[in-house]
C-alpha positions in Angstrom: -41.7 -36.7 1.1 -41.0 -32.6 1.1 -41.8 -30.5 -1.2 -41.6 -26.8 -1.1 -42.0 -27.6 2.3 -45.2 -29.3 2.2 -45.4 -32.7 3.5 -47.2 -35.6 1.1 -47.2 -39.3 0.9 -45.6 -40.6 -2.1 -48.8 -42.0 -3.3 -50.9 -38.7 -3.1 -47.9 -37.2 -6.1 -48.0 -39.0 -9.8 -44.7 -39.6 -10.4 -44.9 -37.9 -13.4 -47.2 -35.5 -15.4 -46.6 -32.8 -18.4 -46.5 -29.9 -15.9 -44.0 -31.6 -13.6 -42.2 -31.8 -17.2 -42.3 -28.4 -18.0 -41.2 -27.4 -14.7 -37.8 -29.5 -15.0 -37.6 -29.0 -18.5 -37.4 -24.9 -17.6 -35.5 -25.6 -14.6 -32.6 -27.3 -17.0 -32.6 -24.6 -19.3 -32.2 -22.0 -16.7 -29.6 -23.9 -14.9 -27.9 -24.5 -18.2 -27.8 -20.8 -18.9 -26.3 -20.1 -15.5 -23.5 -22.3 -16.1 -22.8 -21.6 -19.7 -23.3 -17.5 -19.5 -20.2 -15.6 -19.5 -21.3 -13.4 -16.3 -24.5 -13.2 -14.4 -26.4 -10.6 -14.0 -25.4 -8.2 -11.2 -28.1 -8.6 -8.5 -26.9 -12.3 -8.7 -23.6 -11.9 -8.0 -24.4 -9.9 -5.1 -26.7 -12.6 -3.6 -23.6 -14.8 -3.6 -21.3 -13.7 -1.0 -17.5 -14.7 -1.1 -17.1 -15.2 2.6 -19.8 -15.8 5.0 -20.0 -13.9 8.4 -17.7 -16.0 10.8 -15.0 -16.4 8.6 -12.5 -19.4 9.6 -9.0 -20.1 8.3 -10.1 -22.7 6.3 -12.2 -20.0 4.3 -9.3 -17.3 3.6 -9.0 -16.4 0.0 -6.3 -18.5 -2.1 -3.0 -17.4 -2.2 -2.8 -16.1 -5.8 -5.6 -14.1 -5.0 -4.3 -12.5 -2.6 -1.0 -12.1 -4.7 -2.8 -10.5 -7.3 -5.3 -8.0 -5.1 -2.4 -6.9 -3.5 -0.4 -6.1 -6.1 -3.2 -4.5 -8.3 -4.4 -2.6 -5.2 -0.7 -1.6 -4.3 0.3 0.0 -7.2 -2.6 1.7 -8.2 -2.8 3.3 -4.6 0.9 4.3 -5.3 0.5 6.0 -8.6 -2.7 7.7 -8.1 -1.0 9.1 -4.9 2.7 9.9 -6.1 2.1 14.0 -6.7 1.3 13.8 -2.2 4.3 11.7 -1.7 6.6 13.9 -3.7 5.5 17.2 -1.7 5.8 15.2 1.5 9.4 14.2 0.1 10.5 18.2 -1.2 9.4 19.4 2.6 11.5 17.1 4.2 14.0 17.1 2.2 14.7 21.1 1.4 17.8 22.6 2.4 17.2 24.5 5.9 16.8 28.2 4.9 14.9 31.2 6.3 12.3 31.4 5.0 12.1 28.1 3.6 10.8 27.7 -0.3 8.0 25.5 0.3 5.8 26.8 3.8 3.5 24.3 3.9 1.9 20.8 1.9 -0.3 23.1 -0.4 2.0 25.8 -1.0 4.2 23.4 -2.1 1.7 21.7 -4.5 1.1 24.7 -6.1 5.1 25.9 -6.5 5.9 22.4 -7.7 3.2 22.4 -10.7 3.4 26.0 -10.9 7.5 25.7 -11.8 8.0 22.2 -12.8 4.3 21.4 -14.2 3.3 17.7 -14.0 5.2 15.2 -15.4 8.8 16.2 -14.5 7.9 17.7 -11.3 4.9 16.2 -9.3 5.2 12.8 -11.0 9.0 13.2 -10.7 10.4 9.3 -10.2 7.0 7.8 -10.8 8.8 5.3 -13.5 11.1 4.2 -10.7 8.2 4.3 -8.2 6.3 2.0 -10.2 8.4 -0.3 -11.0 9.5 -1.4 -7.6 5.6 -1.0 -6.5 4.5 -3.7 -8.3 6.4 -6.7 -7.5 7.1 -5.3 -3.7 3.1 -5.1 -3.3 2.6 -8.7 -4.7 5.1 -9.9 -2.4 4.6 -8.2 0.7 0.8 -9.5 0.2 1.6 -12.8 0.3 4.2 -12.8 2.9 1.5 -11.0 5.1 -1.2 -13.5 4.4 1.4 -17.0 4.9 2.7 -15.3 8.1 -0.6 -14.4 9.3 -2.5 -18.0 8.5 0.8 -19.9 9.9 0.5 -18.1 13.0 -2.7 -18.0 13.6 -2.9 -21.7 13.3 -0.2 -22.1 15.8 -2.5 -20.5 18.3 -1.1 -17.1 18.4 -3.0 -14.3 19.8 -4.7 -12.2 16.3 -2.6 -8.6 17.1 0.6 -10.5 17.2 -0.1 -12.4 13.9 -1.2 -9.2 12.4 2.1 -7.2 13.7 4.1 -10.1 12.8 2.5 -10.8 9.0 3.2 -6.7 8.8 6.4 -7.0 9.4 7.7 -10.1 8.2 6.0 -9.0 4.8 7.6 -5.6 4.7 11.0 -7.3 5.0 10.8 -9.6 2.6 9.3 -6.6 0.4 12.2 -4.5 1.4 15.0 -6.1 -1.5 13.6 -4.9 -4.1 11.8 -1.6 -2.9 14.9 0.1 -1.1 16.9 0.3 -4.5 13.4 1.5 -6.4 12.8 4.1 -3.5 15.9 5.6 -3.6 15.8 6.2 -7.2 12.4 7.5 -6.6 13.5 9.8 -3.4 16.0 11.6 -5.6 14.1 12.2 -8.7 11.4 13.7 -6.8 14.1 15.9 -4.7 15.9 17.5 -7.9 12.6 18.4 -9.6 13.0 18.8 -13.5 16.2 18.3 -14.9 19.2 21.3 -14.1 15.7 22.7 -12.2 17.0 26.4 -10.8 14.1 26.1 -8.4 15.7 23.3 -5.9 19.4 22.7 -5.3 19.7 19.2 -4.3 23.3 18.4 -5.0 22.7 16.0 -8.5 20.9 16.2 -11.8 19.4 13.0 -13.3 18.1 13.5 -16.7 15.7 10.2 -15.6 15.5 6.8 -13.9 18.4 5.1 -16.1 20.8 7.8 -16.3 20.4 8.2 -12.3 21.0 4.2 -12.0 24.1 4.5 -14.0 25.2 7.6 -12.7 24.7 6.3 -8.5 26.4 2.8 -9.6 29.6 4.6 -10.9 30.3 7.5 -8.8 28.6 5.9 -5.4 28.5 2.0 -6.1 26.1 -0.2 -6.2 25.4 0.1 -2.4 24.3 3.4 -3.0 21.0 1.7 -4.0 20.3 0.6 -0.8 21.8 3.6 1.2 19.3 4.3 4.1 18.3 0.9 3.8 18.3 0.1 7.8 16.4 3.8 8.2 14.3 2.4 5.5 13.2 -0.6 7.3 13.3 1.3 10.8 10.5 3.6 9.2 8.5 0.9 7.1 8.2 -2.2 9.6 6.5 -0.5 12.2 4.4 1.2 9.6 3.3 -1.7 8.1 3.1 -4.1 11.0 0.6 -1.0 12.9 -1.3 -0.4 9.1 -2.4 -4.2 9.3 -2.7 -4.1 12.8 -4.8 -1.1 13.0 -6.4 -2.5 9.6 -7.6 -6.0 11.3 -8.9 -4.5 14.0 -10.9 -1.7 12.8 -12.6 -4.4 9.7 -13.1 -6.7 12.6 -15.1 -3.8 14.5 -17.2 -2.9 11.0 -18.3 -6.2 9.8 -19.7 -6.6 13.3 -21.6 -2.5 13.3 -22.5 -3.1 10.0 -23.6 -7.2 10.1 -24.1 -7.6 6.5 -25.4 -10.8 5.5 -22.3 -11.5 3.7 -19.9 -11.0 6.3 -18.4 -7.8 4.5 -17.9 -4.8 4.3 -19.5 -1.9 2.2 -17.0 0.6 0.3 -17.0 3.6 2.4 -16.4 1.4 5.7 -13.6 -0.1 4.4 -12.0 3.2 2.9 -12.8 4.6 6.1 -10.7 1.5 8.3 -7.8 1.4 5.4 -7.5 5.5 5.9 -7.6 5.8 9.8 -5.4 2.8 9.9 -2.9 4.4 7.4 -3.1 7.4 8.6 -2.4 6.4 12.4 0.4 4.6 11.3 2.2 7.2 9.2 1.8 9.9 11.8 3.5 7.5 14.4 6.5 7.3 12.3 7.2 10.2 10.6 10.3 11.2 12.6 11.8 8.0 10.7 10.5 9.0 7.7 12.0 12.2 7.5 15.7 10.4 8.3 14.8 8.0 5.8 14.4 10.9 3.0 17.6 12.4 4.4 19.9 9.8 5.1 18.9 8.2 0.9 19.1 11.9 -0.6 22.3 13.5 1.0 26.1 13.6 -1.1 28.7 12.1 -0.5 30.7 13.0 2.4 32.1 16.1 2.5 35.8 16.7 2.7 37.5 17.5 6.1 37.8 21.4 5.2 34.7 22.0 4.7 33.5 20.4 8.1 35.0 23.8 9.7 32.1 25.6 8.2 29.9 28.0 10.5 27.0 26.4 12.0 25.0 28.2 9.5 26.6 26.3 6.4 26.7 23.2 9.0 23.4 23.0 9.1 22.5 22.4 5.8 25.7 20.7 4.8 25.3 18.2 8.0 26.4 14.5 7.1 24.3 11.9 8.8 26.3 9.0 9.7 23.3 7.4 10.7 19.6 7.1 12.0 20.0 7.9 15.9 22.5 10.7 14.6 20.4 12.4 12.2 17.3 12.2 14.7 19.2 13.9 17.6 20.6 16.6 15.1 17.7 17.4 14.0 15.4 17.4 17.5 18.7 20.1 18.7 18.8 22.4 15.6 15.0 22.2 14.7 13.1 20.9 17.4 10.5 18.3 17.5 8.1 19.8 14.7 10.8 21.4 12.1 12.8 18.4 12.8 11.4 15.4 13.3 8.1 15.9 12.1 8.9 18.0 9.1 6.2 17.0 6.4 3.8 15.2 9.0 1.0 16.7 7.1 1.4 15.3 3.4 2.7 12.4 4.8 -0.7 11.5 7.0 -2.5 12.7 4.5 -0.7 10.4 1.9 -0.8 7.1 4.2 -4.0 7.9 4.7 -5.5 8.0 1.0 -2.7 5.5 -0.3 -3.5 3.0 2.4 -7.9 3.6 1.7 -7.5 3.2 -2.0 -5.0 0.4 -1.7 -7.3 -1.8 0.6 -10.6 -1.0 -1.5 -9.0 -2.2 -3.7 -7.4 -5.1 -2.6 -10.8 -6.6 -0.9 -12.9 -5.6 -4.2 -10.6 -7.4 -6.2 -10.6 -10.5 -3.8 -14.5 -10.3 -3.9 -14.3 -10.2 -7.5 -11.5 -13.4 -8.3 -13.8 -15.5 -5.9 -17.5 -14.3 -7.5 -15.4 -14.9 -11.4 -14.2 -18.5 -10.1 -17.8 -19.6 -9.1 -18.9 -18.7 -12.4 -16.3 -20.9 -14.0 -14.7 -17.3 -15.1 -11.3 -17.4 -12.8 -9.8 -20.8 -13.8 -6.3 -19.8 -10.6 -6.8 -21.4 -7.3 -9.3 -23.9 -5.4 -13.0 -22.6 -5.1 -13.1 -20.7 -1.8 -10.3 -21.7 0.2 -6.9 -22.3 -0.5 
């Protein structure tokens, strides 16, 4: 017999004395306690890891966890970085003019709350924002996870699951964030209401007089106008974001070689950012047709395509992506035109995509530490 790791014959142990007793009688009561406390103390949950080193499939968090990191995660990220996106969105979307009203990301941070103060001008289309963020977030996390594990199983190599999952997710995401994005896209362009500071063709006085006013003047397609430059510009994001993502947390657990397998805070706001941030730099040129293509007017009227190239050029009329992109590279070049707004765009992708996967594996960690302790009654214990 072993105890403590001291080997004894059975006959050199009294089967039972008051000590022995007290022992178990103490080790009850504490294992009672453990169960029947609402949370344990912090040093305890950290001695518990959710997911050991060499993670398999049959150890990936359960689904509604993931549904529910993701689409906490998501929106936070989106709200707490709305103000970046709407100065990424008034750059590339200002009328061309010499000089130009916003020079550069700060200068337009400042003019913007200088002008139009908070609320109605950097968190212009937030209500919108939000509430496509939510439910696209939730979704495109789970899409991204069932693609992932499905392909993964099948035998397919980890980048192609990754770019796959990305993508697949993003696509199924895209219903209900295209009409929520253009809402958002032309909020943040007008500024305040009847603002004197920024033509942009349309006055919304805010998100449900804009629906109403798109549905009956435009139609109800009008929600989903730039809805192929949309998904030209967020499925390669997201499928090089995960991508990227995968690869970089791969690289960390293995430099850092926790005991728990993980990953500490900083390491994975540092993978989330440069993974982000790669991926929005790469495709900014169809981000800036995106913004154009969902924010322009109706088409104009055959007399006033005779303008001068002057007018023409900030009266164009995209008929599409490939159009708008050459336009753009032969009146403004590659920077002015295609990568107008690269800046507050990388640096939005970047923070966005950090915050968003803290917070996504932190709240993952936390559902699986809350269901060992009987305090998360969704989902199996440790694998789905």
């Amino acid at each position: 017999m072993s105890t403590d790791g001291i080997v004894t014959s059975p006959a050199a142990i009294p089967l039972h004395t008051d000590t022995d007793s007290n022992i178990n009688d103490h080790h009850h009561q504490h294992h009672n306690l453990s169960i029947f406390s609402n949370l344990p103390p912090e040093s305890l949950k950290r001695s518990l890891p959710p997911y050991p080193v060499d993670k398999d499939a049959s150890q990936d968090p359960p689904y509604i966890d993931v549904l529910v990191a993701g689409g906490v995660g998501g929106t936070i990220a989106d709200f707490l970085m709305h103000s970046v996106d709407t100065v990424k969105t008034r750059l590339q979307g200002q009328p061309a003019a010499n000089p130009p009203k916003y020079h550069n990301m700060f200068h337009a941070y400042s003019t913007i709350l200088r002008e139009e103060g908070i609320t109605r001008g950097l968190y212009g289309g937030v209500a919108p924002a939000m509430s496509g963020s939510l439910p696209q977030t939730t979704l495109y996390f789970g899409a991204y996870e069932y693609t992932k594990r499905t392909l993964t199983t099948a035998g397919c190599p980890d980048t192609i699951a990754h770019l796959a999952g990305g993508s697949i997710g993003d696509l199924v995401a895209s219903f209900i964030y295209v009409p929520s994005e253009v809402l958002k896209t032309r909020m943040q362009l007008q500024g305040r209401y009847n603002n004197p500071s920024f033509i942009s063709g349309y006055n919304y006085k805010n998100t449900w007089h804009a629906l109403q006013m798109i549905v009956k003047y435009d139609g109800f397609g009008a929600l989903y106008h730039g809805y192929r430059a949309t998904l030209l510009r967020d499925v390669p994001f997201s499928a090089l974001q995960f991508a990227f993502y995968e690869k970089f947390k791969r690289e960390a657990r293995k430099w850092e070689a926790r005991p728990d397998g993980g990953m500490s805070v900083p390491v994975e706001a540092a993978c989330g950012g440069v993974a982000g941030g790669l991926a929005g730099f790469l495709t900014t040129p169809l981000d800036v047709m995106k913004t154009l293509l969902q924010t322009q007017v109706k088409r104009p009227s055959s007399s006033s395509s005779s303008a001068t190239s002057a007018g023409a050029s900030s009266q164009k009329y995209y008929v599409g992506i490939w159009d708008g992109l050459k336009w753009n590279l032969k009146h403004h070049g590659v920077i002015a035109g295609l990568f107008r707004g690269v800046g507050p765009r990388v640096f939005w992708t970047s923070l966005q995509s950090a915050l968003m996967f803290v917070i996504y594996e932190q709240a993952l960690n936390l559902q699986e530490n809350m269901r060992h302790f009987g305090q998360w009654p969704y989902g199996p214990y440790a694998s789905s």
